[in-house]
MIFIPA-444845 format. One line per field, with one value per residue (C-alpha): residue in one letter; x negated, y, z. Coordinates in Angstrom, 3 decimals. Layout:
REM MIFIPA-444845
type	[A/...]
u	[X/...]
v	[Y/...]
w	[Z/...]
END
This chain:
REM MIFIPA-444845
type	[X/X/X/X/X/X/X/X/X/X/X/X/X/X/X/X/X/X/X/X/X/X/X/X/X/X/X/X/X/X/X/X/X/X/X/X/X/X/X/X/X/X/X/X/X/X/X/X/X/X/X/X/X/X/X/X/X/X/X/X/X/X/X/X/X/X/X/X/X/X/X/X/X/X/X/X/X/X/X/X/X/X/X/X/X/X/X/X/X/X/X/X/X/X]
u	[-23.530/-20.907/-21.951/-22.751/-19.470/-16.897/-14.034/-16.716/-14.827/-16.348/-14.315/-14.986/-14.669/-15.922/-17.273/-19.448/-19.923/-23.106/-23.942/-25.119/-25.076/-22.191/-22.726/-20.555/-19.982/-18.958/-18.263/-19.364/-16.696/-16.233/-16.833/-19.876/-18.385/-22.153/-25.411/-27.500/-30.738/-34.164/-37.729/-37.491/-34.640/-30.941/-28.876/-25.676/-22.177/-21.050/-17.784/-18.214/-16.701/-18.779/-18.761/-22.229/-22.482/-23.645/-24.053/-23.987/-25.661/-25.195/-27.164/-25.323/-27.078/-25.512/-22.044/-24.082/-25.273/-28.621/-29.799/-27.811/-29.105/-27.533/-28.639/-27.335/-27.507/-30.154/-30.412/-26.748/-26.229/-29.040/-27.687/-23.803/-25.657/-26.752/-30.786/-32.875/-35.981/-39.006/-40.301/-43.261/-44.706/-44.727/-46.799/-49.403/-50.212/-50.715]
v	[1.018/-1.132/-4.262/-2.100/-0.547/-1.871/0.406/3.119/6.999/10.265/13.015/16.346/19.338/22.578/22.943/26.073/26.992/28.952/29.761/26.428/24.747/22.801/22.322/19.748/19.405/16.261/13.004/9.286/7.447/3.656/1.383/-0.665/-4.445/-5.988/-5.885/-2.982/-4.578/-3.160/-3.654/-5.139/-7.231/-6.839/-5.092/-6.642/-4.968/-3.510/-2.126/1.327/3.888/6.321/9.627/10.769/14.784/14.240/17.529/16.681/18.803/18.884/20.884/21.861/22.582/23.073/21.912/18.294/17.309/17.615/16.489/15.295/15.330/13.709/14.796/12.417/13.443/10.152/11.407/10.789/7.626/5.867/7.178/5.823/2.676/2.353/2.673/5.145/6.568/5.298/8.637/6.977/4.594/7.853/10.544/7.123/6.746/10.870]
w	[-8.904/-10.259/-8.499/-5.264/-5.216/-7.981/-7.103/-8.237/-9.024/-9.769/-8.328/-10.044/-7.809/-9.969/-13.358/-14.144/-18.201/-18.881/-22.451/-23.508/-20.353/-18.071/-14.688/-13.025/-9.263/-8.066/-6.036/-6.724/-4.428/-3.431/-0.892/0.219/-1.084/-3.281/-2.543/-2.834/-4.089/-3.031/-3.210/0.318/-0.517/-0.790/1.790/2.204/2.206/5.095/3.691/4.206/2.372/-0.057/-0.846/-2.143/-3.683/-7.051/-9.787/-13.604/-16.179/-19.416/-21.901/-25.423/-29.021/-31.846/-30.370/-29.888/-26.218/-26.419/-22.782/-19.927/-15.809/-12.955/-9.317/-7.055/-2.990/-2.129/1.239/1.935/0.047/1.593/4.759/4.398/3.191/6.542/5.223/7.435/7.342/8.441/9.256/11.757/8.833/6.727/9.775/10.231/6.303/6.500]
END
């Protein structure tokens, strides 16, 4: 996202310790200043201002990381990008 958004932040709101595993609730913030390059093509900037719910997992073994997940809201990125759905492409191919 660095080229997408350059003044890129993660904000972290909560962190929950379970045993072996660390769940982290957070925010990827910036704003909407490069190209967001697609399959279709690039989508240029339009300066808007992100703020996409993300949640961070890590998984511990042995006091060594042993696997780490990040679960980024797509739905609501895609959306602040200004990218919508085609829903009626989606019911014609079904």
């Amino acid at each position: 996202m660095g080229k997408l958004a350059p003044d890129i932040h993660r904000e972290l709101h909560r962190f929950h310790v379970m045993g072996d595993l660390v769940a982290v609730e957070l925010s990827i913030r910036g704003t909407f200043t490069g190209p967001f390059e697609t399959p279709a093509g690039a989508i240029q900037p339009t300066g808007a201002k992100l703020d996409i719910p993300t949640a961070d997992f890590w998984y511990i073994e042995n006091g060594k990381i042993k696997e780490f997940n990040c679960y980024v809201g797509i739905s609501v990125m895609l959306a602040q990008l200004g990218v919508q759905p085609d829903f009626a492409s989606a019911v014609k191919a079904g």
